[in-house]
N, CA, C and O atoms as a GROMACS GRO file, in nm:
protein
  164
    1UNK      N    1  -2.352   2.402  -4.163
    1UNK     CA    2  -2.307   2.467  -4.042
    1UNK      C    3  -2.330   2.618  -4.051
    1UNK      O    4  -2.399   2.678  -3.970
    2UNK      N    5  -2.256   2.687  -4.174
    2UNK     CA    6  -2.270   2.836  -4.163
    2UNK      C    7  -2.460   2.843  -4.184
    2UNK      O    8  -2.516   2.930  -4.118
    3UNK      N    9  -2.529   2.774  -4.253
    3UNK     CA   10  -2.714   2.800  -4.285
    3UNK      C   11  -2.741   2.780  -4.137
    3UNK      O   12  -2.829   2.851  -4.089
    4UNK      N   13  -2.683   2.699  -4.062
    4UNK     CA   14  -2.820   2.675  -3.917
    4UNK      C   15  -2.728   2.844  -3.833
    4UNK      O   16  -2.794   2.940  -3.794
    5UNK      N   17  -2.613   2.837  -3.827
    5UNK     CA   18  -2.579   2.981  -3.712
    5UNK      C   19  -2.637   3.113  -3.796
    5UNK      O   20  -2.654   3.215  -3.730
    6UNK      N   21  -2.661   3.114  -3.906
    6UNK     CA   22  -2.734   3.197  -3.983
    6UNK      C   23  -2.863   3.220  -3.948
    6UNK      O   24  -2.884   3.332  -3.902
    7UNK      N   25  -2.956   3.146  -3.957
    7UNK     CA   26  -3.069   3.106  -3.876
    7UNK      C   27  -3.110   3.120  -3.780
    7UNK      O   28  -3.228   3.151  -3.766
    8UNK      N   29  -3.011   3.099  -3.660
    8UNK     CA   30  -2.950   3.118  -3.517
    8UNK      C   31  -2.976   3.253  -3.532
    8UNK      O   32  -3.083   3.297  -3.490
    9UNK      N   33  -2.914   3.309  -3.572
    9UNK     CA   34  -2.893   3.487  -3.562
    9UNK      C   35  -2.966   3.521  -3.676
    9UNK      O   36  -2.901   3.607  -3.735
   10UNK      N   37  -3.060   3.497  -3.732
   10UNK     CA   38  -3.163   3.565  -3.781
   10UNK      C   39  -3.127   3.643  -3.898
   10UNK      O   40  -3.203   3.734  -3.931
   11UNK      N   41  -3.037   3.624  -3.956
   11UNK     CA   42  -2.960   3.670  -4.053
   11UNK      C   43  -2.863   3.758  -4.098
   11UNK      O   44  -2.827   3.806  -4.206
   12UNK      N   45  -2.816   3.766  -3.908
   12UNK     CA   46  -2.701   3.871  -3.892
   12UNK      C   47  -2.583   3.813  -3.873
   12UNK      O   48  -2.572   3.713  -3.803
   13UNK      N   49  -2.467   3.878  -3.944
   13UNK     CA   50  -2.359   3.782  -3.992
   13UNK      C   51  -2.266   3.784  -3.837
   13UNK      O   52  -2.209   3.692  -3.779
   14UNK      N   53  -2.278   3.926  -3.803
   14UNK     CA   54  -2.170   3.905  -3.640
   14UNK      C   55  -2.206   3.809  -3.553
   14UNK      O   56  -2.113   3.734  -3.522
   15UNK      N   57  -2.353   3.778  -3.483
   15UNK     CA   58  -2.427   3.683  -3.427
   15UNK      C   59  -2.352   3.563  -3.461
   15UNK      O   60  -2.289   3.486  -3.388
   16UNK      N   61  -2.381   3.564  -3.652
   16UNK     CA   62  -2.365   3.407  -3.666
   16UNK      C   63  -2.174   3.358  -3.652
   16UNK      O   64  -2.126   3.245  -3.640
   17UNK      N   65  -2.124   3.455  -3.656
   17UNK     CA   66  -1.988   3.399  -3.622
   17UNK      C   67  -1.958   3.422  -3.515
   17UNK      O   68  -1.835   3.419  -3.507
   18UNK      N   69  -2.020   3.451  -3.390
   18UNK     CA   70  -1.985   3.448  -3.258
   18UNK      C   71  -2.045   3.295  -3.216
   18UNK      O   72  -2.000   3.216  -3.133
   19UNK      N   73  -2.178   3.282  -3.316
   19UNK     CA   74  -2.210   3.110  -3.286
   19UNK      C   75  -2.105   3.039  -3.330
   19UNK      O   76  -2.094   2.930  -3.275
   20UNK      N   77  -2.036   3.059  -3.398
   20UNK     CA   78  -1.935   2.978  -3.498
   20UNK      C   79  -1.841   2.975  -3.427
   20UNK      O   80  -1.773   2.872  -3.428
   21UNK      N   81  -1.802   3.092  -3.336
   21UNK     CA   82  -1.679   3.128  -3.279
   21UNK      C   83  -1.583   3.117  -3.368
   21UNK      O   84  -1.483   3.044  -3.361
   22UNK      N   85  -1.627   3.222  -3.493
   22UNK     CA   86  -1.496   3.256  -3.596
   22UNK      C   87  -1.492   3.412  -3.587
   22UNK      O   88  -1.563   3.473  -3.507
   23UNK      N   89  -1.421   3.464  -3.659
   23UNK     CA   90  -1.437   3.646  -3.701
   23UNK      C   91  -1.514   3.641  -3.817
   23UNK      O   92  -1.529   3.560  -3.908
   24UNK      N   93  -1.570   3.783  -3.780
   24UNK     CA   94  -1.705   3.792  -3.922
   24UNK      C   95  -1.640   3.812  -4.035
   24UNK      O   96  -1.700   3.800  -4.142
   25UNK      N   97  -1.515   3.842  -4.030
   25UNK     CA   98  -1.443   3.879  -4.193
   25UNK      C   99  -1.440   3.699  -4.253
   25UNK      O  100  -1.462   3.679  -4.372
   26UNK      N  101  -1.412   3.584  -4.164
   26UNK     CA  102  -1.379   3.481  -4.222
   26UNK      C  103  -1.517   3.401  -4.209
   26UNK      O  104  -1.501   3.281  -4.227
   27UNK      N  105  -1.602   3.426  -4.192
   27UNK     CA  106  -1.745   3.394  -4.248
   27UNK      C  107  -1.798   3.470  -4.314
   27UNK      O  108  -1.920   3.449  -4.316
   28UNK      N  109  -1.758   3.580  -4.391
   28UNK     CA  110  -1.738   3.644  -4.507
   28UNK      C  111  -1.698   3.576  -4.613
   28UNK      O  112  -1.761   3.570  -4.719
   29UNK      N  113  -1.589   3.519  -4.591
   29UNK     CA  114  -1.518   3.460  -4.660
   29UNK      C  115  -1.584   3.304  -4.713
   29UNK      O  116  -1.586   3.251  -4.824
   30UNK      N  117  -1.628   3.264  -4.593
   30UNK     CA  118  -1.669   3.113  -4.613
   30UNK      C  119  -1.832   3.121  -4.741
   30UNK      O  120  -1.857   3.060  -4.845
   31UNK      N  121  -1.936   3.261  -4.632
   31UNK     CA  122  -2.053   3.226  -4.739
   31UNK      C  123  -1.966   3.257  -4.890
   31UNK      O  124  -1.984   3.178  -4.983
   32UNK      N  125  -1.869   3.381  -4.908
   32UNK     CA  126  -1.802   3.324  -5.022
   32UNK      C  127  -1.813   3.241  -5.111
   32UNK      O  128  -1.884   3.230  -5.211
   33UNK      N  129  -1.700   3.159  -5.045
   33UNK     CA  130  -1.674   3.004  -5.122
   33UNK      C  131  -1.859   2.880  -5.147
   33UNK      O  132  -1.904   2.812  -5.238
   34UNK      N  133  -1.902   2.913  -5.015
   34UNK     CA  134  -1.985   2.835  -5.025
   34UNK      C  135  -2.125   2.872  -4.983
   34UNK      O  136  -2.177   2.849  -4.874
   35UNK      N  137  -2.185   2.942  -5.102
   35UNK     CA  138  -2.310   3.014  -5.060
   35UNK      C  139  -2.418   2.931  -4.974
   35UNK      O  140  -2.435   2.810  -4.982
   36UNK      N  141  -2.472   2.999  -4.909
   36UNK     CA  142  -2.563   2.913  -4.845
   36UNK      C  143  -2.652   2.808  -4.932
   36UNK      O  144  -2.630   2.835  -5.050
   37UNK      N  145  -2.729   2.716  -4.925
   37UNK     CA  146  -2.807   2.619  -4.990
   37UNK      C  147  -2.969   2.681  -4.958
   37UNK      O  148  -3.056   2.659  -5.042
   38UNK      N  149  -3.006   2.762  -4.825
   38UNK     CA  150  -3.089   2.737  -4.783
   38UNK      C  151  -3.119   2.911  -4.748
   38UNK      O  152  -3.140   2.943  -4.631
   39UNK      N  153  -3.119   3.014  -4.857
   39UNK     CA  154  -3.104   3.150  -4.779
   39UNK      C  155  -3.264   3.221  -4.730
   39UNK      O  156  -3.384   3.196  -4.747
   40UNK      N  157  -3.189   3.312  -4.670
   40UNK     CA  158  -3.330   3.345  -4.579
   40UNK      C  159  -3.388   3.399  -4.654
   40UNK      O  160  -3.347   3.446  -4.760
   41UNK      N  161  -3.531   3.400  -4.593
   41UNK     CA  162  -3.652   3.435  -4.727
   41UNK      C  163  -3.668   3.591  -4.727
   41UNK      O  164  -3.744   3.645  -4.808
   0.00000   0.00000   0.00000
């Protein structure tokens, strides 16, 4: 979920949590815990 809104927004983290419809501090938090699998090149 957080790799495709990542993607989505091209590798900008505000973008990708407005796709998420979270706050960018707590998709901060999430690549955190769970780095992406798939990061941009």
């Amino acid at each position: 979920m957080i790799d495709r809104a990542m993607t989505l927004s091209h590798g900008v983290q505000a973008k990708a949590a407005d796709v998420l419809q979270i706050s960018r501090s707590l998709l901060q938090y999430k690549i955190k815990q769970f780095p992406p699998t798939n990061p941009l090149k």
